[in-house]
Every structure is written in structure tokens, then in C-alpha cells.
mmCIF file of the N, C-alpha and C atoms, coordinates in Angstrom:
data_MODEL
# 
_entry.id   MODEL 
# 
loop_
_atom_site.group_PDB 
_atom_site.id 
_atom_site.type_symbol 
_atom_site.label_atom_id 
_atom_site.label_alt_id 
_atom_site.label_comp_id 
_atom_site.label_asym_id 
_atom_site.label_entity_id 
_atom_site.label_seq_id 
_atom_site.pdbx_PDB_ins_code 
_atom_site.Cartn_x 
_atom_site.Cartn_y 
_atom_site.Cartn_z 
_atom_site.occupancy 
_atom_site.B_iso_or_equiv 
_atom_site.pdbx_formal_charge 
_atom_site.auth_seq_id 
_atom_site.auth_comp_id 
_atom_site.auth_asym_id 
_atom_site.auth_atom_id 
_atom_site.pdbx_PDB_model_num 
ATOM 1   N N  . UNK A 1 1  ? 0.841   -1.178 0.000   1.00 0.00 ? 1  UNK A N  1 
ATOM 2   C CA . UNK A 1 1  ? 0.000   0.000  0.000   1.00 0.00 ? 1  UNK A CA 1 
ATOM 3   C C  . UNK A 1 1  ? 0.887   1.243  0.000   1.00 0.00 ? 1  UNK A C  1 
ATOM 4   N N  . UNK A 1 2  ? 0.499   2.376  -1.056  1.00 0.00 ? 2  UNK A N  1 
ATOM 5   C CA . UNK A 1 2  ? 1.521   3.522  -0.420  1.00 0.00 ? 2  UNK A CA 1 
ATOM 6   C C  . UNK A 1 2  ? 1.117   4.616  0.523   1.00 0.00 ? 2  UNK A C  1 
ATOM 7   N N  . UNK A 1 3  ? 2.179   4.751  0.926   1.00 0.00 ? 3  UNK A N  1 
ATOM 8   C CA . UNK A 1 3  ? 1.988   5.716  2.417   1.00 0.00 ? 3  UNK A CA 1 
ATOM 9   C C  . UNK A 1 3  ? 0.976   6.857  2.308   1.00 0.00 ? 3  UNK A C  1 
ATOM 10  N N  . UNK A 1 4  ? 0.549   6.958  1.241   1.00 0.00 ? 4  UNK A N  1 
ATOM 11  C CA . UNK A 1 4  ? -0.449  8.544  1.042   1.00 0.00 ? 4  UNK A CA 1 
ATOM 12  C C  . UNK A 1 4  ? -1.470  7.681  -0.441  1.00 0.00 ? 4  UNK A C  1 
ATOM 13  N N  . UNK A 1 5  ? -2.399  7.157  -0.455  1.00 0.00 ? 5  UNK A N  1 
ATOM 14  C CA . UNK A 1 5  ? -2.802  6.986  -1.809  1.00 0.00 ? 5  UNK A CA 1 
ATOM 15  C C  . UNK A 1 5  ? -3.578  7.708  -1.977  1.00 0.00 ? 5  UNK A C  1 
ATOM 16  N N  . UNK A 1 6  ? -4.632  8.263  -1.911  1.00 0.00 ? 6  UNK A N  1 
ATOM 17  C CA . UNK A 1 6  ? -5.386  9.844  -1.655  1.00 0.00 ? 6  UNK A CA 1 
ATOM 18  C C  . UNK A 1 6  ? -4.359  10.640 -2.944  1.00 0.00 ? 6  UNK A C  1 
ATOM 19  N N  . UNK A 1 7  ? -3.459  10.625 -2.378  1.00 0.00 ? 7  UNK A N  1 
ATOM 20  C CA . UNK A 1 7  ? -2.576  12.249 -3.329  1.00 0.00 ? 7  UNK A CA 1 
ATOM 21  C C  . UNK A 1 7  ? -1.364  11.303 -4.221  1.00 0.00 ? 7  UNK A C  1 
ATOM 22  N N  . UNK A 1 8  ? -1.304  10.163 -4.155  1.00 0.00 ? 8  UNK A N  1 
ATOM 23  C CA . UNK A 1 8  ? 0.344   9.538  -4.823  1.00 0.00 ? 8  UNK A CA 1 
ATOM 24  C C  . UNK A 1 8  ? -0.423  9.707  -6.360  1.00 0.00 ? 8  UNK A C  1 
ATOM 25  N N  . UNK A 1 9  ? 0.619   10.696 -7.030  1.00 0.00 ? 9  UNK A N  1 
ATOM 26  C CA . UNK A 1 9  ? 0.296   10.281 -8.725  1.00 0.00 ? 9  UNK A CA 1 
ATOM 27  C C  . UNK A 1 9  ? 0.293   8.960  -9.587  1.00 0.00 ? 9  UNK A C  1 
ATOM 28  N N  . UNK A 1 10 ? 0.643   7.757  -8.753  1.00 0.00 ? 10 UNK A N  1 
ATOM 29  C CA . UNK A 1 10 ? 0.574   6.758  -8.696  1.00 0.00 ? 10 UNK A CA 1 
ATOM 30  C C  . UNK A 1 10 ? 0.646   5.572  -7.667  1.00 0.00 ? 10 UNK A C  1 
ATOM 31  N N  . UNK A 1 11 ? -0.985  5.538  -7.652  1.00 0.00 ? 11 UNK A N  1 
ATOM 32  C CA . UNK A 1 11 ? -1.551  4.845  -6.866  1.00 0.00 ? 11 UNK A CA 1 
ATOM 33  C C  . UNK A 1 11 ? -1.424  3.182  -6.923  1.00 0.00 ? 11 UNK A C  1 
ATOM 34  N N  . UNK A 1 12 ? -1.336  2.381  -6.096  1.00 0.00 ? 12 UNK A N  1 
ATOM 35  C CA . UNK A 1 12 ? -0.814  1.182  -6.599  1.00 0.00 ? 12 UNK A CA 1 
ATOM 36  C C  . UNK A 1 12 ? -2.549  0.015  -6.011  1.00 0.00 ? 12 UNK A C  1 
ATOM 37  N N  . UNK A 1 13 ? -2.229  -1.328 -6.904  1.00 0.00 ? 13 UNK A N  1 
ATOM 38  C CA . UNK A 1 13 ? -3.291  -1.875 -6.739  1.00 0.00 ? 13 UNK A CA 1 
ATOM 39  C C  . UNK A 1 13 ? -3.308  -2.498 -5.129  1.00 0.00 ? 13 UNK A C  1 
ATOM 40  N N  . UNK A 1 14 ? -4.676  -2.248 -4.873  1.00 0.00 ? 14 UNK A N  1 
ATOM 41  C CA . UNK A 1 14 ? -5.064  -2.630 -3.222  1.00 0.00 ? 14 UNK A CA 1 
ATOM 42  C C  . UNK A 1 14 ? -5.154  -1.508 -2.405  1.00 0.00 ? 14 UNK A C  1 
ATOM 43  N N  . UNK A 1 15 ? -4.637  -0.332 -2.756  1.00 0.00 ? 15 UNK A N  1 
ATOM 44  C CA . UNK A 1 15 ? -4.236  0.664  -2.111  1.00 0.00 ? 15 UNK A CA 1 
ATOM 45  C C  . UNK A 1 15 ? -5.789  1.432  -1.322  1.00 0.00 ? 15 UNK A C  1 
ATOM 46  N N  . UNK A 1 16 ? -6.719  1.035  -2.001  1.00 0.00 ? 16 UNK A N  1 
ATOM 47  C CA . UNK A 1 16 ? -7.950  1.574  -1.840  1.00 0.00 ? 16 UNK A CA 1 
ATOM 48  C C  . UNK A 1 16 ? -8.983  0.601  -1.855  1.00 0.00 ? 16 UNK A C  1 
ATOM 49  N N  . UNK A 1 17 ? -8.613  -1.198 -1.430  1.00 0.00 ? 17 UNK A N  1 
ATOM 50  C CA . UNK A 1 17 ? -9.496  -1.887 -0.920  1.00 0.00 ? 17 UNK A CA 1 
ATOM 51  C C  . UNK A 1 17 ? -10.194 -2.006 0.391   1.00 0.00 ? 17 UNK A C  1 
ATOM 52  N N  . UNK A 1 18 ? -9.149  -1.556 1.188   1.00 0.00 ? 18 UNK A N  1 
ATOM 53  C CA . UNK A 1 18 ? -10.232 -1.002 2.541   1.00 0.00 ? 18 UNK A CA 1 
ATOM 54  C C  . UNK A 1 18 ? -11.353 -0.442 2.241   1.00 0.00 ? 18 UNK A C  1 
ATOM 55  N N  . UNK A 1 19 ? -11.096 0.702  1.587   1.00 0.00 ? 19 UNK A N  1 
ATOM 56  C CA . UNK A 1 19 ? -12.021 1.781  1.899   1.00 0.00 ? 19 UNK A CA 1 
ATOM 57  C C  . UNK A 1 19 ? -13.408 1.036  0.223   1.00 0.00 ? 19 UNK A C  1 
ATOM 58  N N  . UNK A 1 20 ? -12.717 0.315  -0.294  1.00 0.00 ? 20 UNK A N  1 
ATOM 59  C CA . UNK A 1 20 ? -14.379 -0.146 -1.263  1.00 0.00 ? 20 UNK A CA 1 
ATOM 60  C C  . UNK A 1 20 ? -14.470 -1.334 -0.820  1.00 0.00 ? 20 UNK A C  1 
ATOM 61  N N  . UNK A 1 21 ? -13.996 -2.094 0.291   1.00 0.00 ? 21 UNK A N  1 
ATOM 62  C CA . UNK A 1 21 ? -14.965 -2.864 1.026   1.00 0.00 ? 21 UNK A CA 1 
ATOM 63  C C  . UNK A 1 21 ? -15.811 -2.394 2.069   1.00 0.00 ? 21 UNK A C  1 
ATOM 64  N N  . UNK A 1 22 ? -16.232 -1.152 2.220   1.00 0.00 ? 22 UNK A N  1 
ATOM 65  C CA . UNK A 1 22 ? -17.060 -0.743 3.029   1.00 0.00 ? 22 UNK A CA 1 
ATOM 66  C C  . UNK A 1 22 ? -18.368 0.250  2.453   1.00 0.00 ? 22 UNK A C  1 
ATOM 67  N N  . UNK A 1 23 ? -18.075 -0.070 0.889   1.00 0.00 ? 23 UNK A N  1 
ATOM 68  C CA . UNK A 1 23 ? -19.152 -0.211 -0.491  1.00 0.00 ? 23 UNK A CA 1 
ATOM 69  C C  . UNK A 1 23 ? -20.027 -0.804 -0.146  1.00 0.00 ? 23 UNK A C  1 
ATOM 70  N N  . UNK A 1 24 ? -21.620 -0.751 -0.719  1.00 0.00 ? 24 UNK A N  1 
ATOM 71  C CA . UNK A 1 24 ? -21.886 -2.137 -1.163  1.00 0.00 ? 24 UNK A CA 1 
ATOM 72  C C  . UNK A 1 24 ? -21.996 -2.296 -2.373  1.00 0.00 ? 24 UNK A C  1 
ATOM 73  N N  . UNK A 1 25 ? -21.441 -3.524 -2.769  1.00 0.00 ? 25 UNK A N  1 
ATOM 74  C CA . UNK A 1 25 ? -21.102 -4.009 -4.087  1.00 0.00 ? 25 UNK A CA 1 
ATOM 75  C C  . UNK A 1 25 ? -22.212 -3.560 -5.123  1.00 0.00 ? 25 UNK A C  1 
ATOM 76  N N  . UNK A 1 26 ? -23.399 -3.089 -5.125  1.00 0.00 ? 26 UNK A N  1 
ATOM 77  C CA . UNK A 1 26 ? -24.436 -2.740 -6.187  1.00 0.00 ? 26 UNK A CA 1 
ATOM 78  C C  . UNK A 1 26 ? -23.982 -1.431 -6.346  1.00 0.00 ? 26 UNK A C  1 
ATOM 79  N N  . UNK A 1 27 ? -23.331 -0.554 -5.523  1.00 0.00 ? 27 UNK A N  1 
ATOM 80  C CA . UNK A 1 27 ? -22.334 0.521  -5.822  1.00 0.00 ? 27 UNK A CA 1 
ATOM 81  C C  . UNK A 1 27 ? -20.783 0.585  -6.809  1.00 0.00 ? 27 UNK A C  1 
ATOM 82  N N  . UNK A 1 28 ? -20.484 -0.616 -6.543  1.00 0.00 ? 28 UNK A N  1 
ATOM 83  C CA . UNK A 1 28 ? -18.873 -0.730 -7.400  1.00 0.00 ? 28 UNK A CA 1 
ATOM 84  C C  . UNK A 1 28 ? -19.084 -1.458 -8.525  1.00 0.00 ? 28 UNK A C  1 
ATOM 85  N N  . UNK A 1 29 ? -18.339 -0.589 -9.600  1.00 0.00 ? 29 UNK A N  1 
ATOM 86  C CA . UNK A 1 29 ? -17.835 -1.729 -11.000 1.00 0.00 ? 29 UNK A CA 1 
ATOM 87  C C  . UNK A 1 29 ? -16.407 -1.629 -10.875 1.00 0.00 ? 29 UNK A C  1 
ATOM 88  N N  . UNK A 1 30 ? -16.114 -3.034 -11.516 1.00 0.00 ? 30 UNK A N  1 
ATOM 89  C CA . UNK A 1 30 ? -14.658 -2.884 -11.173 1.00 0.00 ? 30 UNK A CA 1 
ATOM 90  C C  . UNK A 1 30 ? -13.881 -3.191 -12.377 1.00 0.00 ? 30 UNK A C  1 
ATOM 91  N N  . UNK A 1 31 ? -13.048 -2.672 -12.920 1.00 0.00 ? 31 UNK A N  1 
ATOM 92  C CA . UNK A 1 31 ? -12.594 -2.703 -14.249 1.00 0.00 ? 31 UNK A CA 1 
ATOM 93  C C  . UNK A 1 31 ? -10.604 -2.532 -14.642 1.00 0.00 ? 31 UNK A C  1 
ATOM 94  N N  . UNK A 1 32 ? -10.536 -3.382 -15.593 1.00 0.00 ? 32 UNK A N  1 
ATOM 95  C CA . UNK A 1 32 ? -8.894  -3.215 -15.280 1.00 0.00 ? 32 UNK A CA 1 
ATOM 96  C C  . UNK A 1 32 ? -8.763  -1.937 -15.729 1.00 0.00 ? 32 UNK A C  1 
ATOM 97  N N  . UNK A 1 33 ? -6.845  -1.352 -15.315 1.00 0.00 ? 33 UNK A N  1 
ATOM 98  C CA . UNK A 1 33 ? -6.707  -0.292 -15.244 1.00 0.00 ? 33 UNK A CA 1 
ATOM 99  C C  . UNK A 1 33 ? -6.141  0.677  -16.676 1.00 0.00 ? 33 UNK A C  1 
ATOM 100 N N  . UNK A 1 34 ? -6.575  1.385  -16.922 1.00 0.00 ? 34 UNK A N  1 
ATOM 101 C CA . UNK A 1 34 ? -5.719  1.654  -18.241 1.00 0.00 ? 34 UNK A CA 1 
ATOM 102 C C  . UNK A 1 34 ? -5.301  3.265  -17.946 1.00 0.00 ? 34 UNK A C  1 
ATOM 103 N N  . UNK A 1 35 ? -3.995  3.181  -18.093 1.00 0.00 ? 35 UNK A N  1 
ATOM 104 C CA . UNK A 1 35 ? -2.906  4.417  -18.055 1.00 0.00 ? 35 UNK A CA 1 
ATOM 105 C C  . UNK A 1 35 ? -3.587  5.514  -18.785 1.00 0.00 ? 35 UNK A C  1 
ATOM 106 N N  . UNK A 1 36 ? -4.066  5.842  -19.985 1.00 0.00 ? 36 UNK A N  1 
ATOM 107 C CA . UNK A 1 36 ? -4.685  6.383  -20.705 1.00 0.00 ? 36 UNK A CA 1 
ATOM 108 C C  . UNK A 1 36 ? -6.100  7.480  -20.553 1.00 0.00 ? 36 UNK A C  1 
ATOM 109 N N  . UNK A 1 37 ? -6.589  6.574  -19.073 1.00 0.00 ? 37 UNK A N  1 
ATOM 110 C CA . UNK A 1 37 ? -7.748  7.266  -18.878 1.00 0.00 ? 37 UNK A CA 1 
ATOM 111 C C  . UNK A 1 37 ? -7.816  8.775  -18.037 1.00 0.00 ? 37 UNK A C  1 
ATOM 112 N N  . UNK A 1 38 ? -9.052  9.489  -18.200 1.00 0.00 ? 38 UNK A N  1 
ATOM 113 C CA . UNK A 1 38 ? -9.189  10.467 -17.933 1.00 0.00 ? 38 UNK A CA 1 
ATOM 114 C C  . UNK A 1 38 ? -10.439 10.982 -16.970 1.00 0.00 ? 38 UNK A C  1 
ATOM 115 N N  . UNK A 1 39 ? -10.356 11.882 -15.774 1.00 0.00 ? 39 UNK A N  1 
ATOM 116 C CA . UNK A 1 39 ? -11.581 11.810 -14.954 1.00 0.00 ? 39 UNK A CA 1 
ATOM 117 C C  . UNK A 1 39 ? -11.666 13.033 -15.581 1.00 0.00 ? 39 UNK A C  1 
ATOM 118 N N  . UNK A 1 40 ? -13.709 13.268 -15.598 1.00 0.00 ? 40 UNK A N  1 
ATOM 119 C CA . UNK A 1 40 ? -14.224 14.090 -16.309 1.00 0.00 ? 40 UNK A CA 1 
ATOM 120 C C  . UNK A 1 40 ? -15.417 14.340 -14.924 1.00 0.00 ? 40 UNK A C  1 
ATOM 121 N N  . UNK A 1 41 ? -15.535 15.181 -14.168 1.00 0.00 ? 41 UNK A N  1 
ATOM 122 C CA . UNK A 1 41 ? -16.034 15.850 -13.060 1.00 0.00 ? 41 UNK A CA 1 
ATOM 123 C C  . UNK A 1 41 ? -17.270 16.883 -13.903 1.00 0.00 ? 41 UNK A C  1 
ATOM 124 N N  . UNK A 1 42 ? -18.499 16.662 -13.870 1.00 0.00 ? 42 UNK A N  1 
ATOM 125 C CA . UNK A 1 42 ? -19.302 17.438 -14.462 1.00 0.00 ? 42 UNK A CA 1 
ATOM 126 C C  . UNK A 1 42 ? -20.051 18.268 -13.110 1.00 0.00 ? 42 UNK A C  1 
ATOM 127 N N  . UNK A 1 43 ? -20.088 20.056 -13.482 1.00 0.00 ? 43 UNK A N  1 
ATOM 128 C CA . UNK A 1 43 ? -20.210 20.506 -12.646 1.00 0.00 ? 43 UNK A CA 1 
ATOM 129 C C  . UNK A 1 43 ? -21.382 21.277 -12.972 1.00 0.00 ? 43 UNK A C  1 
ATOM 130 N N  . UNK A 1 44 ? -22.655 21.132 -12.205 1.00 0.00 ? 44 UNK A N  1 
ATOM 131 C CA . UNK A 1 44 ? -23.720 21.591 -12.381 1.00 0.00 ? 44 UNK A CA 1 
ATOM 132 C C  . UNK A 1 44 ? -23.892 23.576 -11.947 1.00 0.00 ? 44 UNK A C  1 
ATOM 133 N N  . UNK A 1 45 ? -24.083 24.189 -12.525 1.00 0.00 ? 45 UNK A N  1 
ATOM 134 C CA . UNK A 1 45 ? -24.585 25.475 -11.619 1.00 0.00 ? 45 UNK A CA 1 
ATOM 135 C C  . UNK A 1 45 ? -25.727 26.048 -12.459 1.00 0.00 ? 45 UNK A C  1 
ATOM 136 N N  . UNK A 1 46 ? -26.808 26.426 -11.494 1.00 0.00 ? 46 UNK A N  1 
ATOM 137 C CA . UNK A 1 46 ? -27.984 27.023 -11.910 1.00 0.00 ? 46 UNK A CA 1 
ATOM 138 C C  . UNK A 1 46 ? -28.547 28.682 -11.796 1.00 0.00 ? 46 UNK A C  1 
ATOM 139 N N  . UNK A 1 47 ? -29.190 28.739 -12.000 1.00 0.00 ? 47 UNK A N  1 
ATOM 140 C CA . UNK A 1 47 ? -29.965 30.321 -11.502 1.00 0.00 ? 47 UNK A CA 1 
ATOM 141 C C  . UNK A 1 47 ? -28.518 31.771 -11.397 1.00 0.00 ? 47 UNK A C  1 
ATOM 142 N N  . UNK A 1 48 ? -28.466 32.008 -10.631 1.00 0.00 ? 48 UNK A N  1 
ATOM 143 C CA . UNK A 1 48 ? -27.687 33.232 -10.225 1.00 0.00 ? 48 UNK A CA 1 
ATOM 144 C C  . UNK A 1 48 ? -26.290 33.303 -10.169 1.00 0.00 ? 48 UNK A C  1 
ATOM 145 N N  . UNK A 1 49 ? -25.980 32.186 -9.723  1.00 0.00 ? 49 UNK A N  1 
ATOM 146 C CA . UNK A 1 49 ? -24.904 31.421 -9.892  1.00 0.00 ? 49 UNK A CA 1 
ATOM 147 C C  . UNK A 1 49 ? -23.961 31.226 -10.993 1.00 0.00 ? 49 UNK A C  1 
ATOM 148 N N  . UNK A 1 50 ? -24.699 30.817 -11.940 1.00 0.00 ? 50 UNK A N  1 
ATOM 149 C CA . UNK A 1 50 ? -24.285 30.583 -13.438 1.00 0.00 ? 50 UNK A CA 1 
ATOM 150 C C  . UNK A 1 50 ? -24.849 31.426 -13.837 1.00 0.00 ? 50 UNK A C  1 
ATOM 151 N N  . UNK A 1 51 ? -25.413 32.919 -13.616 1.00 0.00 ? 51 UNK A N  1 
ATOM 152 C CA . UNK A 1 51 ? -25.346 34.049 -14.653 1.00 0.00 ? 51 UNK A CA 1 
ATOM 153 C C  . UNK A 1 51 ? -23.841 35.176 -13.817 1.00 0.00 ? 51 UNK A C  1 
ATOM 154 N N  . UNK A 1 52 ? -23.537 35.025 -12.444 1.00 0.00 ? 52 UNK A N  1 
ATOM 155 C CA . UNK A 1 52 ? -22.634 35.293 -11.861 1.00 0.00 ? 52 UNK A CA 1 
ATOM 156 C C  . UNK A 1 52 ? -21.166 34.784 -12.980 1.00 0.00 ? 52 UNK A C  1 
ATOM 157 N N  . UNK A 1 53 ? -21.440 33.313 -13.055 1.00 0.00 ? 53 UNK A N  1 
ATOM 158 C CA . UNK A 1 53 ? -19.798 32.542 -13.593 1.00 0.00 ? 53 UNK A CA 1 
ATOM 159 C C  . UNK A 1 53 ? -19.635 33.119 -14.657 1.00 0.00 ? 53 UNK A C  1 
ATOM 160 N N  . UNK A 1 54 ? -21.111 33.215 -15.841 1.00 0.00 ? 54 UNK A N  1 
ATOM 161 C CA . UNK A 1 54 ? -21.156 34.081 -17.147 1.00 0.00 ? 54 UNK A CA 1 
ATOM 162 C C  . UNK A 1 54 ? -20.563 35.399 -17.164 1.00 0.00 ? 54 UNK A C  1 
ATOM 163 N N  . UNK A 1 55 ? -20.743 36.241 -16.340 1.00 0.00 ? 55 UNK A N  1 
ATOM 164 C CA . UNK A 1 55 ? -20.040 37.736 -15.750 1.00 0.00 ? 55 UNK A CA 1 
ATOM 165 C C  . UNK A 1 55 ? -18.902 37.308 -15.652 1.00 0.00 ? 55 UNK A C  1 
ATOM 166 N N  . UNK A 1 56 ? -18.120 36.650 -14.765 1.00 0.00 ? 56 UNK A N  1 
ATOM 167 C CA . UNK A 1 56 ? -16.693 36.763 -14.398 1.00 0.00 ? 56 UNK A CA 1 
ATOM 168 C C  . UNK A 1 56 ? -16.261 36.192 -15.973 1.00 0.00 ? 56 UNK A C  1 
ATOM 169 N N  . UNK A 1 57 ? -16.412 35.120 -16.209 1.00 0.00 ? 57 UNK A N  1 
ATOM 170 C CA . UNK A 1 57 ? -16.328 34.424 -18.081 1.00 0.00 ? 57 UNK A CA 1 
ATOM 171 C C  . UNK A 1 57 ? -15.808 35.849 -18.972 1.00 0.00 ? 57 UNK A C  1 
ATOM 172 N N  . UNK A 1 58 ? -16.661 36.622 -18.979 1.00 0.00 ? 58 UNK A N  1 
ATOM 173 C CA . UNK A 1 58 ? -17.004 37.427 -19.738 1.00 0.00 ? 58 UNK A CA 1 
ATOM 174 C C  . UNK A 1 58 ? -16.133 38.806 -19.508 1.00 0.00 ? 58 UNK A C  1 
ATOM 175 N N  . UNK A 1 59 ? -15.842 38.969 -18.485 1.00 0.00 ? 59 UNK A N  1 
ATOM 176 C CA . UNK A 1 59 ? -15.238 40.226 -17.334 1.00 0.00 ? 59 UNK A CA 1 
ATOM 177 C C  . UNK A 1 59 ? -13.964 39.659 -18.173 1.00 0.00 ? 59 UNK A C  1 
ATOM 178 N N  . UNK A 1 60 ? -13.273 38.882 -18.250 1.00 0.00 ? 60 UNK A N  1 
ATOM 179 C CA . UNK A 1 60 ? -11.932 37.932 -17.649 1.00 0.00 ? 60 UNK A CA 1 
ATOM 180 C C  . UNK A 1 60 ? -11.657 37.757 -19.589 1.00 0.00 ? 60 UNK A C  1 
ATOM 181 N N  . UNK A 1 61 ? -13.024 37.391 -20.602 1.00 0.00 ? 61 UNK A N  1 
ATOM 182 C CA . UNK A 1 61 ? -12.589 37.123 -21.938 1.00 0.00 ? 61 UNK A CA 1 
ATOM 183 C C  . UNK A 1 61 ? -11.859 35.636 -21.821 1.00 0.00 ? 61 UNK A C  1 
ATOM 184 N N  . UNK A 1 62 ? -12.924 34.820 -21.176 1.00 0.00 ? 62 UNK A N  1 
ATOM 185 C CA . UNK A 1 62 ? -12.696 33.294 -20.891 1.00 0.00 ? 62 UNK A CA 1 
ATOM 186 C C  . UNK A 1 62 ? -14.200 32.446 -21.211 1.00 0.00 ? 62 UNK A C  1 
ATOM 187 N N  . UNK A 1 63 ? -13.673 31.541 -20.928 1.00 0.00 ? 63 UNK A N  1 
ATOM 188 C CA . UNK A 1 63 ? -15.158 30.638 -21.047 1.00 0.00 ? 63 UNK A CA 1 
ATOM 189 C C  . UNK A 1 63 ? -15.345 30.093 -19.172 1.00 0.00 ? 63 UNK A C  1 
ATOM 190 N N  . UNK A 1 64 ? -16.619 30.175 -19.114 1.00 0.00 ? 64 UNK A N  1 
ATOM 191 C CA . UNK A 1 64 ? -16.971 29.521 -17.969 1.00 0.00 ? 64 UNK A CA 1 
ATOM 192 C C  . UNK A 1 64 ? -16.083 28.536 -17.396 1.00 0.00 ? 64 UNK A C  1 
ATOM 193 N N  . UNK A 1 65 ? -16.072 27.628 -18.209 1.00 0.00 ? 65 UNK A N  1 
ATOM 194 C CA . UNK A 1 65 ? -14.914 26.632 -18.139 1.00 0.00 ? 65 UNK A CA 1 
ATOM 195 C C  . UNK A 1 65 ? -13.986 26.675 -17.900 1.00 0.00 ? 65 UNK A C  1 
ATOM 196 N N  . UNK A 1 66 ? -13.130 27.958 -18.304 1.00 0.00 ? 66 UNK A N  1 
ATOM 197 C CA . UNK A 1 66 ? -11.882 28.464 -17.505 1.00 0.00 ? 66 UNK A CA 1 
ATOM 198 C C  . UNK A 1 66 ? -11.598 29.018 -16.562 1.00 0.00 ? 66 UNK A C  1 
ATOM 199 N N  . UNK A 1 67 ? -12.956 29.666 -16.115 1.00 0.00 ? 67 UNK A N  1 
ATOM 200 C CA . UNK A 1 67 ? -13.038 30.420 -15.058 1.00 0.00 ? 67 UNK A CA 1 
ATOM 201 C C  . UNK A 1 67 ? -13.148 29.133 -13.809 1.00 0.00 ? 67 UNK A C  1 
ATOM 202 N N  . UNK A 1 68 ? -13.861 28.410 -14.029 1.00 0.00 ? 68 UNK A N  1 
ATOM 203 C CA . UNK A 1 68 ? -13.717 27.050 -12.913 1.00 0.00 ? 68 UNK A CA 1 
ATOM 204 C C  . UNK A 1 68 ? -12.272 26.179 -13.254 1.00 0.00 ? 68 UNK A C  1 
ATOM 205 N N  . UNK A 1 69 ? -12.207 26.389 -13.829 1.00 0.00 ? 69 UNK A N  1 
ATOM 206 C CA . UNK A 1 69 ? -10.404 25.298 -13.483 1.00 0.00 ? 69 UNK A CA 1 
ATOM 207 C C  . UNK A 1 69 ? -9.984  26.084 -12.997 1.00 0.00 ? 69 UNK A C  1 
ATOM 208 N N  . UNK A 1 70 ? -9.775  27.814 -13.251 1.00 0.00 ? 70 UNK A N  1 
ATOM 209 C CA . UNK A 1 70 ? -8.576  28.240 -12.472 1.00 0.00 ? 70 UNK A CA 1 
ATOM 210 C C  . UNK A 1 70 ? -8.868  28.594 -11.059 1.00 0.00 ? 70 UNK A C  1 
ATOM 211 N N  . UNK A 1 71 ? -10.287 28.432 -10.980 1.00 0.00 ? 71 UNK A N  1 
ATOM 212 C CA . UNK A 1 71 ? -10.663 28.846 -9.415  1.00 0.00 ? 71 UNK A CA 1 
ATOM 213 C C  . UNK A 1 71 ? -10.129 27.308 -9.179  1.00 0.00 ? 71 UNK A C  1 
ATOM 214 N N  . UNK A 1 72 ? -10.433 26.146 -9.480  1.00 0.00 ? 72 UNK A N  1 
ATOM 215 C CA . UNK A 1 72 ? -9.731  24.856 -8.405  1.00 0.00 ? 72 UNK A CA 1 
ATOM 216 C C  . UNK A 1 72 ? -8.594  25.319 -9.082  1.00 0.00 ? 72 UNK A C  1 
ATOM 217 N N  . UNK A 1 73 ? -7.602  25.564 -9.320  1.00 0.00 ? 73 UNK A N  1 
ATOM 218 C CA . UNK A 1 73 ? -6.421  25.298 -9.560  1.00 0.00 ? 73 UNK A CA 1 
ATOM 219 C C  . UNK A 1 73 ? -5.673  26.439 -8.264  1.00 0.00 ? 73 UNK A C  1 
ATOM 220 N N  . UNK A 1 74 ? -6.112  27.983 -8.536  1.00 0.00 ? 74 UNK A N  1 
ATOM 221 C CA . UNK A 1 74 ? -5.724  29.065 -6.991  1.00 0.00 ? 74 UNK A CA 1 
ATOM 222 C C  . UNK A 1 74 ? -6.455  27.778 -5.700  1.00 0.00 ? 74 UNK A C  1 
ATOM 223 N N  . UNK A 1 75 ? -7.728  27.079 -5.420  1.00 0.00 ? 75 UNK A N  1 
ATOM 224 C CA . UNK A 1 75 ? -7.984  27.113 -4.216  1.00 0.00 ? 75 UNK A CA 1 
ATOM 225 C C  . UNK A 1 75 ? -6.829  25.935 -3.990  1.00 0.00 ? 75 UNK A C  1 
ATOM 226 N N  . UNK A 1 76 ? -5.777  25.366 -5.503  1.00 0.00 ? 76 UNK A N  1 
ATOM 227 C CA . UNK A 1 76 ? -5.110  23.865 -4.566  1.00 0.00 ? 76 UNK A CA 1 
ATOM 228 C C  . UNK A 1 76 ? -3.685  24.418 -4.268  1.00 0.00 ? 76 UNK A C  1 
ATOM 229 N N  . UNK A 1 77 ? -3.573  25.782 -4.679  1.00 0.00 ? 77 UNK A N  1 
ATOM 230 C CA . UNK A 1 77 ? -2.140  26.838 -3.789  1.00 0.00 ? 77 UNK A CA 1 
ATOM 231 C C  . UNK A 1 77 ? -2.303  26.679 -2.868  1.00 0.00 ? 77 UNK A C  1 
ATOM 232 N N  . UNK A 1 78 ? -0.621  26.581 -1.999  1.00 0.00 ? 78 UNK A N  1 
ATOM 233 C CA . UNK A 1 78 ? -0.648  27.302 -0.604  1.00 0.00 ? 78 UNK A CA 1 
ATOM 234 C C  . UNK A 1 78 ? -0.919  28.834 -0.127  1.00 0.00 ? 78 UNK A C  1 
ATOM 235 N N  . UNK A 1 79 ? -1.283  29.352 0.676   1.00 0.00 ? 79 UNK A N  1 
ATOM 236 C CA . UNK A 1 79 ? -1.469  30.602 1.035   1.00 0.00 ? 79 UNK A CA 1 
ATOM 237 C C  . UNK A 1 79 ? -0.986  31.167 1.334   1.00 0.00 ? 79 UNK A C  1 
ATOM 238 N N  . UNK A 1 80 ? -0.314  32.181 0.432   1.00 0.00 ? 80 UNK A N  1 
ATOM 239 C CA . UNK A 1 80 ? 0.904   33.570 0.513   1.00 0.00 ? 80 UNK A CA 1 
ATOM 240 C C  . UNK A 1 80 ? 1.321   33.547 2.303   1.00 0.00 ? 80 UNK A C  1 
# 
């Protein structure tokens, strides 16, 4: 197991069977691993919110879309 699997850029197998045996299995698919793949996080915002993100988008001469990566990308800095 490695000492941090949470954050290791490479995570090794078993490393996270504790924690999906406490799944229940109608929750897990389990599938071999392929180097290649990519997580795709779909992020919902509605009403005021998403005419707010449209403003900053727009303020900034970005797409919504950029405006949320770079907000997670400043909140995963340390703090001056």
C-alpha cells in the first residue's frame, strides 16, 4: 500500500481496498486499469450562480470553463 494513496500520482493496486470494502457491491464496478484514462467531473450550476460565472467568463474574456479550473487550480495553492 503507499503511504499517502489519496494524493500519490501513482496509486498502486489494493491501495484503496479497505475503503471499497465498506461499499456495497451494487455501488462498485470494477474494471482493469488503463494508463490512458481520464476523470471528467461534471459541474452543475444554476440560476444566479451561473449568470454570476457568465459575468466573471465574460469580465476575464474566458469561457466559464476556464473560469472554474482556475478557481480549483488558486484554491489547490498554498497561502501567501
Amino acid at each position: 500500500m503507499s503511504t499517502a494513496p489519496w494524493t500519490s500520482e501513482d496509486p498502486q493496486p489494493g491501495d484503496f481496498d479497505e475503503v471499497l470494502a465498506t461499499i456495497e457491491s451494487e455501488y462498485v464496478e470494477r474494471h482493469k486499469g488503463d494508463p490512458a484514462a481520464t476523470l471528467r467531473i461534471l459541474v452543475s450550476v444554476e440560476g444566479e450562480d451561473a449568470r454570476r460565472l457568465e459575468r466573471i467568463a465574460e469580465a476575464r474574456g474566458a469561457t466559464p470553463h476556464d473560469v472554474v479550473a482556475e478557481l480549483l487550480r488558486d484554491a489547490d495553492r498554498p497561502a501567501a
